[in-house]
NUMI-938627 format. One line per 10 residues: number of its first residue (from 1); their letters; for each residue x, y, z of C-alpha. Coordinates in nm, 4 decimals, always signed. Each point is the difference from the previous one (the first is absolute). Layout:
<atoms>
NUM = A = X:Y:Z; ... .
</atoms>
This chain:
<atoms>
1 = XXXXXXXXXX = +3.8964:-4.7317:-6.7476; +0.0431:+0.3803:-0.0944; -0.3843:+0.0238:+0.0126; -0.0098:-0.1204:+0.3648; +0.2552:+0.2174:+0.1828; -0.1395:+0.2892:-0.1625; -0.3703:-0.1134:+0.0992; +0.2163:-0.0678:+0.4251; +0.1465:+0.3590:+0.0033; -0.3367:+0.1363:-0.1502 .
11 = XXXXXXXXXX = -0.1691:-0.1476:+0.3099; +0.2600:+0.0620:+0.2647; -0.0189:+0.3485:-0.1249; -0.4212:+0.0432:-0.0097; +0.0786:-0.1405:+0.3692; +0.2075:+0.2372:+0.1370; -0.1761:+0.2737:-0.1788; -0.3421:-0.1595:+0.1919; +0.1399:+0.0331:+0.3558; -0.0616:+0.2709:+0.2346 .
21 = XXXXXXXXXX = +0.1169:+0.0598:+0.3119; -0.2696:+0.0183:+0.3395; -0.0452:+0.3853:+0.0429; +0.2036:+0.1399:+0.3046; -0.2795:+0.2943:+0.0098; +0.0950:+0.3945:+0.1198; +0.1081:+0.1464:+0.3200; -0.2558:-0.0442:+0.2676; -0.2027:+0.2983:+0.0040; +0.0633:+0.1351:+0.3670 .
31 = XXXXXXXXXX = -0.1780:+0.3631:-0.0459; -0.2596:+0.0516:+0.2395; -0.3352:+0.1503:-0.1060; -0.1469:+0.3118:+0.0808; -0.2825:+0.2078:-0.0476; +0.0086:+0.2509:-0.2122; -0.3137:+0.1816:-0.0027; -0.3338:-0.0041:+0.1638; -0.3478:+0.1844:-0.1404; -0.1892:+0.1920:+0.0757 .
41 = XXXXXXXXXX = +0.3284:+0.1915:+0.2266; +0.0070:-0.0653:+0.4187; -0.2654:+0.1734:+0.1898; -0.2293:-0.0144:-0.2939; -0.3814:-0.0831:+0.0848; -0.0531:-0.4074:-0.1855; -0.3555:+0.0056:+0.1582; -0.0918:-0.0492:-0.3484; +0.3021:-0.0756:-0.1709; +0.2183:-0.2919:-0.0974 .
51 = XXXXXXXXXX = +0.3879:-0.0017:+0.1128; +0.3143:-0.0468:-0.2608; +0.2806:-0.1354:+0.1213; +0.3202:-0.0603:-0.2673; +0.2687:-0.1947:+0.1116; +0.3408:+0.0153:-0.1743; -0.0346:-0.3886:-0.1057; -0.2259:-0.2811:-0.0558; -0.1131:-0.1246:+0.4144; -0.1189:-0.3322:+0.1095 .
61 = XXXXXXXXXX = -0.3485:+0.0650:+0.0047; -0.1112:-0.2228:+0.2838; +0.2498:+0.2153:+0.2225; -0.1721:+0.3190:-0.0179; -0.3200:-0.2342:+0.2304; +0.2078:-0.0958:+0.2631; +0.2319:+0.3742:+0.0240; -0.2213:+0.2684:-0.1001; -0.2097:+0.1440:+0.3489; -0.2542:+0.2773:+0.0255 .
71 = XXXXXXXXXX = -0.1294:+0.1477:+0.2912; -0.3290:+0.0412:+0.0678; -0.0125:-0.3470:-0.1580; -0.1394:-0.0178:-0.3731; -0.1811:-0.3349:-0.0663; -0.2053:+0.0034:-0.3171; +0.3094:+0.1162:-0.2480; +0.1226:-0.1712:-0.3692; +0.3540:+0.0065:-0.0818; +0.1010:+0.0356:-0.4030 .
81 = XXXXXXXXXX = +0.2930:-0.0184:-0.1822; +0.1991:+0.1814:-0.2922; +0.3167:-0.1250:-0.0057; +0.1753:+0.1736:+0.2591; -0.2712:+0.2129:+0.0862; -0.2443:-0.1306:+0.2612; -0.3628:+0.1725:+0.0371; -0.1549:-0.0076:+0.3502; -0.4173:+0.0331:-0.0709; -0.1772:+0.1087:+0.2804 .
91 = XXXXXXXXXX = -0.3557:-0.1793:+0.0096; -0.1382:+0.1494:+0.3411; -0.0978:+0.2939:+0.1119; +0.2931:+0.1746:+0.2555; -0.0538:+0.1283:+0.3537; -0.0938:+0.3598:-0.0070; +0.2297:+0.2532:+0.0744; +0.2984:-0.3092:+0.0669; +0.3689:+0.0040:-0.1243; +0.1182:-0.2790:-0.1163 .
101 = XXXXXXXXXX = +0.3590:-0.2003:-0.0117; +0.1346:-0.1861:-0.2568; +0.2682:-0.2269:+0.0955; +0.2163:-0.2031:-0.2693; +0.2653:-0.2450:+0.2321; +0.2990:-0.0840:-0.0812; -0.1355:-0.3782:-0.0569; -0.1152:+0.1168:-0.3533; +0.2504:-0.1493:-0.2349; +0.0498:+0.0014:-0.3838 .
111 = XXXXXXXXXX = -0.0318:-0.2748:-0.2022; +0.3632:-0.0480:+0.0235; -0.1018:-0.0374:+0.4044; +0.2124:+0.2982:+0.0957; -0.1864:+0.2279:+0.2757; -0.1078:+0.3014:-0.0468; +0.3005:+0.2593:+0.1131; -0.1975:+0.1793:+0.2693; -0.3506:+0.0323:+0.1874; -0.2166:+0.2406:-0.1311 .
121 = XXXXXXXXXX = -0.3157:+0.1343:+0.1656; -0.1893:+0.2527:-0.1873; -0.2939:+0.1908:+0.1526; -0.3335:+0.0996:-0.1879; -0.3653:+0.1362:+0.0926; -0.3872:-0.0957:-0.0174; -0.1570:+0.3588:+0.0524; +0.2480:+0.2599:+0.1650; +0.3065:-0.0801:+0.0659; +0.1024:-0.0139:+0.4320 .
131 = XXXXXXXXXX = +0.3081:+0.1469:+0.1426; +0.0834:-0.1333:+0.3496; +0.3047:-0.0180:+0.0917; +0.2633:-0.1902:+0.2503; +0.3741:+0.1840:+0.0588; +0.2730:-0.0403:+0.2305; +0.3357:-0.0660:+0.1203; +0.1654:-0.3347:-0.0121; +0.1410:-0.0562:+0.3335; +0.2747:-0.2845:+0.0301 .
141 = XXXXXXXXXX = +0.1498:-0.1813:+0.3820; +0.3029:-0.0559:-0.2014; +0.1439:+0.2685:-0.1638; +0.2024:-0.2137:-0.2227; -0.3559:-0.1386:-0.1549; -0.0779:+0.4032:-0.1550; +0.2167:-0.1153:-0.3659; -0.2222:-0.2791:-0.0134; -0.3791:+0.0193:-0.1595; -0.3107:-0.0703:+0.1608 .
151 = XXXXXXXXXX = -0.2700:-0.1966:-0.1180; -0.3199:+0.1133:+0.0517; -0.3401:-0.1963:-0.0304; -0.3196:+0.2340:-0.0120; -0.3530:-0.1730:+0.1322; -0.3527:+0.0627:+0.0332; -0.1222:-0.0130:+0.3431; -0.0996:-0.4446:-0.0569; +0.3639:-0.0373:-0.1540; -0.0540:+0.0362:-0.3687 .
161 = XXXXXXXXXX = +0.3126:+0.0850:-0.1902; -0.0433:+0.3292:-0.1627; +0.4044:+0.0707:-0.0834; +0.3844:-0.0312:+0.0682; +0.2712:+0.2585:-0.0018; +0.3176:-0.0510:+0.0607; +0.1242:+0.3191:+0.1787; +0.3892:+0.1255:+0.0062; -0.0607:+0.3564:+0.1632; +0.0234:+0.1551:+0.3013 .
171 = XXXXXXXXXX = -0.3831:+0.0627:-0.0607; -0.3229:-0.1741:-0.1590; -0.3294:+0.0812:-0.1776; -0.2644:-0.2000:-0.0954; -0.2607:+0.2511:-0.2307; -0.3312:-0.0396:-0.1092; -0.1725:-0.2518:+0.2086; -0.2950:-0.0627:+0.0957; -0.2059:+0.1723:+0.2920; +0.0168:-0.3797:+0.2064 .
181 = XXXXXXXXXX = +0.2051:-0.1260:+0.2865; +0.2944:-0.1506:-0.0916; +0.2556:-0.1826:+0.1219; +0.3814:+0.0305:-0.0865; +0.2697:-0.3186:+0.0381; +0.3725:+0.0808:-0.0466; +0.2707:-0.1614:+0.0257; +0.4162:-0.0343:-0.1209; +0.1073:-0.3170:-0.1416; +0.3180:-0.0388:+0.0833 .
191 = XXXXXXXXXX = +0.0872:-0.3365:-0.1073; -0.1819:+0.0187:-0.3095; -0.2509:-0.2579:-0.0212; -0.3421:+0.2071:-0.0606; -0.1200:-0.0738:+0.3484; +0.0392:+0.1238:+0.3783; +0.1581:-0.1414:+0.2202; -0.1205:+0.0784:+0.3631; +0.2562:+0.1234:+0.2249; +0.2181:-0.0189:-0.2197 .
201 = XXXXXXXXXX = -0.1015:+0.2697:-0.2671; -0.1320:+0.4210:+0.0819; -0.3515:-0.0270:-0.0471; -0.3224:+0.2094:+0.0963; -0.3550:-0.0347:-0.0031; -0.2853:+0.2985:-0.0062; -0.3303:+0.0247:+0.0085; -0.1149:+0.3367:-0.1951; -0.3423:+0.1764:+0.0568; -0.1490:+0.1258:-0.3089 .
211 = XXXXXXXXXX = +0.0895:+0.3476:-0.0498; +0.0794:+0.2599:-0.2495; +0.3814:+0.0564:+0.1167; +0.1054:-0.2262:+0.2644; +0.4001:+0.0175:+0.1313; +0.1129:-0.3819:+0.0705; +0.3877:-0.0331:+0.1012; +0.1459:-0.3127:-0.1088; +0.2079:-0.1396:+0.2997; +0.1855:-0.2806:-0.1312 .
221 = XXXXXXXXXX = +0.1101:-0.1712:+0.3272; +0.1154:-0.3672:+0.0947; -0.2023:-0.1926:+0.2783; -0.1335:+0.2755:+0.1941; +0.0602:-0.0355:+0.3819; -0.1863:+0.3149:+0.0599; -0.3306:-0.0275:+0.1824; -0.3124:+0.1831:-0.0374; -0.0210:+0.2930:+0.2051; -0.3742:+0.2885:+0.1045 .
231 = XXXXXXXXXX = +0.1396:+0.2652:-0.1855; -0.3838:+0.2270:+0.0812; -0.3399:-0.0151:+0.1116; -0.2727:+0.2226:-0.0358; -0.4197:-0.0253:+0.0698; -0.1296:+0.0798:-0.3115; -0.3866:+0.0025:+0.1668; -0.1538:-0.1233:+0.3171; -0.0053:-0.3196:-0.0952; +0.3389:-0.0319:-0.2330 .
241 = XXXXXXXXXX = +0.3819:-0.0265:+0.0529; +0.2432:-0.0074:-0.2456; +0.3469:-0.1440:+0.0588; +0.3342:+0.0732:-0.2385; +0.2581:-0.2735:+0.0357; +0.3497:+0.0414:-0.0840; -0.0396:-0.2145:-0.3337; -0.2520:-0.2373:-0.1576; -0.1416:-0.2955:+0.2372; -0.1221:-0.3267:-0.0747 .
251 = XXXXXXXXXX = -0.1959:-0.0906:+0.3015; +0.0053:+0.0011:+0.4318; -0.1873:-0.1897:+0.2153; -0.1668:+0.2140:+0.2675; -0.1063:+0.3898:+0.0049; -0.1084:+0.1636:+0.3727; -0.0860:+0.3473:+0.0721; -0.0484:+0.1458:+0.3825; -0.0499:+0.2903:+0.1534; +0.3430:+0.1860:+0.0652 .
261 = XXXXXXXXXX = -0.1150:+0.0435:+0.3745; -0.0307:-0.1872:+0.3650; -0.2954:-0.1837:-0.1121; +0.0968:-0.1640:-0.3455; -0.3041:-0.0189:-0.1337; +0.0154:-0.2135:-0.2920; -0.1651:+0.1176:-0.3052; -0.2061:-0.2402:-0.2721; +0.1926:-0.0205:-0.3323; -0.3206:-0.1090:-0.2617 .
271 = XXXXXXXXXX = +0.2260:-0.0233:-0.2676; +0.3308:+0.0730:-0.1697; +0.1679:-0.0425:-0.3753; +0.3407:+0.0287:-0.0824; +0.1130:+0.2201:-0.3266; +0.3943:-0.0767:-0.0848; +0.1621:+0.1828:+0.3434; -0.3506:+0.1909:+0.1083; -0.2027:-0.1435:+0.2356; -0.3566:+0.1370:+0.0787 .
281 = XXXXXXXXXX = -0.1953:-0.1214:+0.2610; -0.3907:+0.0259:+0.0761; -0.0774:+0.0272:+0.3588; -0.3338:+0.0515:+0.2520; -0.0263:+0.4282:+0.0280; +0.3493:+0.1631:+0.1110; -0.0077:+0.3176:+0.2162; +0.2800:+0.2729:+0.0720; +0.1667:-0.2489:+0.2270; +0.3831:-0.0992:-0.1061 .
291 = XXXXXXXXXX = +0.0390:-0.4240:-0.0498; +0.2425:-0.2711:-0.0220; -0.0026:-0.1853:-0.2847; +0.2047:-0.3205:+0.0252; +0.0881:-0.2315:-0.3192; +0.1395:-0.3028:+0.0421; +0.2293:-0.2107:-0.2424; -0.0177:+0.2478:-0.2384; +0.1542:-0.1608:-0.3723; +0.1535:+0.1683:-0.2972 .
301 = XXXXXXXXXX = -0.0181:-0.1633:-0.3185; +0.3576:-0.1883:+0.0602; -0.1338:-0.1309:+0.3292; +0.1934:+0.2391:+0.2219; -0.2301:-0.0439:+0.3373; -0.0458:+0.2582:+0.2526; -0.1122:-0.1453:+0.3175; -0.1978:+0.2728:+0.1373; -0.0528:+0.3964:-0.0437; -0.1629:+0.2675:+0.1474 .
311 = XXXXXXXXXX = -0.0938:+0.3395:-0.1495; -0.2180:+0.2878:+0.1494; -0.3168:+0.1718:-0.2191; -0.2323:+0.2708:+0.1840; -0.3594:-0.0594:-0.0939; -0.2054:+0.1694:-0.1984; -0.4038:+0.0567:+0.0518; -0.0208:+0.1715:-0.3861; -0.2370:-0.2327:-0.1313; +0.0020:-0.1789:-0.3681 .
321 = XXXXXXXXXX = -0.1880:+0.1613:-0.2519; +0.1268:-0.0652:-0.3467; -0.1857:-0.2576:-0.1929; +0.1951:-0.3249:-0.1011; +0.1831:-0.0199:-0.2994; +0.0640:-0.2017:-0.2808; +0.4191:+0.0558:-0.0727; +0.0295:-0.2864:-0.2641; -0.1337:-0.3502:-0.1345; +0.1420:-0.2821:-0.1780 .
331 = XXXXXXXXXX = -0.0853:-0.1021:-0.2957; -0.0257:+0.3730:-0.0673; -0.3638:+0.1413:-0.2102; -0.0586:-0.1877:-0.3019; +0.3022:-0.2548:+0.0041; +0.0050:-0.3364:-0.1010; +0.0789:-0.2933:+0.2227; +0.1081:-0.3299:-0.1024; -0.1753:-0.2225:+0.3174; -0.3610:-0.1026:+0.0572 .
341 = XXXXXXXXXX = -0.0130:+0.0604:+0.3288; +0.2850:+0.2956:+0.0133; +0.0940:+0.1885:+0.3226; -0.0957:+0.3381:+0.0608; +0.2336:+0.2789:+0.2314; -0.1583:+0.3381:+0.1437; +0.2063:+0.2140:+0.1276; -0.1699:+0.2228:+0.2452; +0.0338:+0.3330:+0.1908; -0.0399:-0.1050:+0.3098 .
351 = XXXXXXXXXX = -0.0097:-0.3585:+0.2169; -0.3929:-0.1528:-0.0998; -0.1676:-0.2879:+0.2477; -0.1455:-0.2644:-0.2019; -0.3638:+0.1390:+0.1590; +0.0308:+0.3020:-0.1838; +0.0845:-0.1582:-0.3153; -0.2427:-0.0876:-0.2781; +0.0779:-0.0712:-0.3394; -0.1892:-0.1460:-0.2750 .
361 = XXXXXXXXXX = +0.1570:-0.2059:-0.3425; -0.2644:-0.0282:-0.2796; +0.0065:-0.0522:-0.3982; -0.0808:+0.2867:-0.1665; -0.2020:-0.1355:-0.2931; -0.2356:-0.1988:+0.1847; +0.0845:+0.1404:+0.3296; +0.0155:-0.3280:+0.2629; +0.1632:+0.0488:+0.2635; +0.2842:-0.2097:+0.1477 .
371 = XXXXXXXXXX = +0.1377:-0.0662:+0.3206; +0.3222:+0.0913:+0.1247; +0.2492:-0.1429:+0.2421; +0.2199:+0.2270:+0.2557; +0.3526:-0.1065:-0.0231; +0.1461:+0.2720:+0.1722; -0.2511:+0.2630:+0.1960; +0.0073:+0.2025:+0.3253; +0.2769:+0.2247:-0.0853; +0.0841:+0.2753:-0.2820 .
381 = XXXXXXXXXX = -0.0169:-0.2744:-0.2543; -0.2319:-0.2463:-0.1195; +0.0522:-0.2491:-0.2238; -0.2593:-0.2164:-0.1180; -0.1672:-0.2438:-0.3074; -0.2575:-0.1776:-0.1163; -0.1266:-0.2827:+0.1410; -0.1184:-0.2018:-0.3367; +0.1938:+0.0775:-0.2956; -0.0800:+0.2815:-0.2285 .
391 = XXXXXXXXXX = -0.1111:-0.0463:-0.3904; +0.2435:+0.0624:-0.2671; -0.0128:+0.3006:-0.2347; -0.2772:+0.1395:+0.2097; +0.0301:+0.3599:+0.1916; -0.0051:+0.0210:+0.3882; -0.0227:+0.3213:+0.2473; +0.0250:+0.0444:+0.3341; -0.1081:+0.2563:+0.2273; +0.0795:+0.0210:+0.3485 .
401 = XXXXXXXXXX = -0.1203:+0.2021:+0.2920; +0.1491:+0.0520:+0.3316; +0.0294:+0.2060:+0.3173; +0.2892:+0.0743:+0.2739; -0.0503:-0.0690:+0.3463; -0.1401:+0.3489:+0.1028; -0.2795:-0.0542:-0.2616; +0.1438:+0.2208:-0.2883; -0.1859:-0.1480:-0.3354; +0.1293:-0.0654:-0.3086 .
411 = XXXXXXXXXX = -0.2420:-0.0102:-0.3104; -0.0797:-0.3119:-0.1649; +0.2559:+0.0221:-0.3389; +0.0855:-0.2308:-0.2563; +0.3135:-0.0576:+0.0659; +0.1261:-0.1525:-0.3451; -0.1331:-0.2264:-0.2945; +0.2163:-0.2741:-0.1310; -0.0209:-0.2932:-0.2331; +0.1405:-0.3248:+0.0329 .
421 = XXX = +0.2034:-0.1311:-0.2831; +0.1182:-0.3765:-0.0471; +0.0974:-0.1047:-0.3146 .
</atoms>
């Protein structure tokens, strides 16, 4: 009997001894991430290097896909990993002469899924490094909105993110760019919820030229009421008028010019493009007379309609006789672009009819030639694209020739070369 309680309390003690409570596990870990370091340093040229990036933890790898974003676009690139130390390989060879932004979102997490604490963008080079610049004041309708920041979206010319700020100064700068349009987006969010709210939020929209400084004052207004107003007009030759309106237009409906005299002559307009708030307008030879130029339902880019203005312009007889001039193309010289049959921009001098405008697409290493479609022509820009689809991994350059209306000639030039990339 002795022998069998001993043998019960050995096995009620082995028991207890065998039992272990479920783990209750640490505090959550509710640090953030950040990045420490980044090789080579910012403004460095990678045309031929790899980038180091060393975050203060361990991130969810398949994050860094979906919230890292470089403008100009890198396609053929290999992500590896040490750790916390991620190692961006460049496999293709960068636009000439291009910066380029590198921008890590907030949407990157850690393995623990916490975000990373801020944005970061950091700039870097292929060849030397460019320097244009956009400054100004921030200008706000409610004076009670100046404690608040700004958020501020920077864009190529066809939309593509290239960074944010978020701006809590009086004043703004946005350095080292590239020598492209642009196009700014700002807005406050004032009930918090990452997005604008029409009407309801300050917000303002510009369209920059390319340019080495250019001054852009950010007027952070509500709906604008305000419509478009002539501020200028001037006859640049005999056969061109340029008109300044008050801010940046979307669109009208009709244009007429007359003679500012008892006969009214009305005057051919061939052509016209419209350039954020300048208007230029081709017309049939001008002489020293003074005319009426009438505009009607004239439209900012709110909508604000003018129903019809009038401004004065005395003529001009000096004839045109600069050449036409290539300001910019997109893709730019030696890019990559990630569509078969991608769309090509040309920015020119001067307005272009589709008569005088020639260009040719063809494959450099066996050098057919393919046709191209005009999507947009008969103005300052053209945009056009192939009409078959292009090969993949093979190089293709364009040249283009063209002439303004008074028959000034503009070499035939390859424009650019690019190669198509879909992987």
């Amino acid at each position: 009997m002795k022998q069998l309680l001993v043998f019960c309390l050995m096995g009620i003690i082995i028991a207890g001894c065998g039992h272990r409570k479920r783990p209750t596990g640490g505090p959550r870990d509710t640090i953030k991430p950040e990045i420490i370091s980044i090789s080579p340093n910012e403004f460095s040229d990678i045309s031929k290097r790899d980038i180091e990036v060393v975050f203060s933890k361990p991130i969810e790898r398949n994050t860094i896909i979906s919230g890292l974003y470089i403008y100009p676009p890198i396609l053929n690139k290999k992500f590896k990993w040490d750790k916390n130390v991620l190692i961006i390989k460049i496999l293709e060879t960068l636009e000439d002469s291009t910066n380029y932004f590198f921008t890590f979102a907030k949407t990157i997490k850690g393995e623990h899924r916490n975000e990373l604490n801020d944005e970061y963008t950091f700039t870097f080079s292929s060849g030397n490094l460019n320097t244009n610049r956009i400054s100004g004041e921030i200008i706000y309708e409610d004076t009670d909105d100046a404690s608040k920041p700004v958020n501020l979206k920077l864009m190529s010319s066809d939309s593509t993110f290239i960074l944010k700020r978020e701006l809590s100064h009086k004043t703004y700068e946005l350095n080292n760019l590239n020598n492209i349009d642009h196009i700014i987006e700002a807005y406050i969010d004032l009930n918090n919820n990452n997005n604008y709210e029409y009407g309801k939020e300050p917000y303002c929209y510009y369209q920059v030229p390319a340019n080495l400084f250019s001054s852009v004052d950010l007027e952070m207004s509500y709906e604008d009421s305000l419509k478009p107003e002539l501020k200028s007009a001037k006859a640049v030759w005999n056969n061109m008028i340029e008109l300044t309106c008050s801010e940046q237009i979307s669109g009208f409906d009709a244009i007429q010019i007359h003679t500012a005299d008892s006969l009214s002559q009305q005057i051919l307009i061939i052509e016209n493009s419209l350039n954020s708030d300048v208007l230029s307008i081709l017309t049939e030879p001008l002489d020293t007379l003074r005319y009426n130029i009438t505009i009607t339902r004239l439209k900012d880019m709110k909508m604000n309609c003018s129903d019809s203005l009038q401004i004065f312009v005395d003529g001009s007889v000096v004839q045109d006789s600069i050449p036409p001039e290539i300001i910019s193309v997109f893709p730019r010289n030696g890019a990559t672009v990630d569509n078969l049959k991608p769309r090509i921009m040309i920015q020119f001098s001067e307005i272009i009819l589709e008569q005088n405008f020639s260009a040719k697409l063809r494959a450099l290493e066996s050098g057919e030639e393919f046709q191209l479609e005009l999507i947009e022509k008969n103005s300052d820009r053209y945009k056009l694209k192939p009409v078959g689809k292009l090969k993949n991994y093979s190089s293709y350059t364009l040249s283009v020739n063209v002439s303004d209306l008074t028959g000034n000639n503009s070499a035939e030039d390859d424009v650019i070369t690019f190669i198509p990339i879909i992987r």
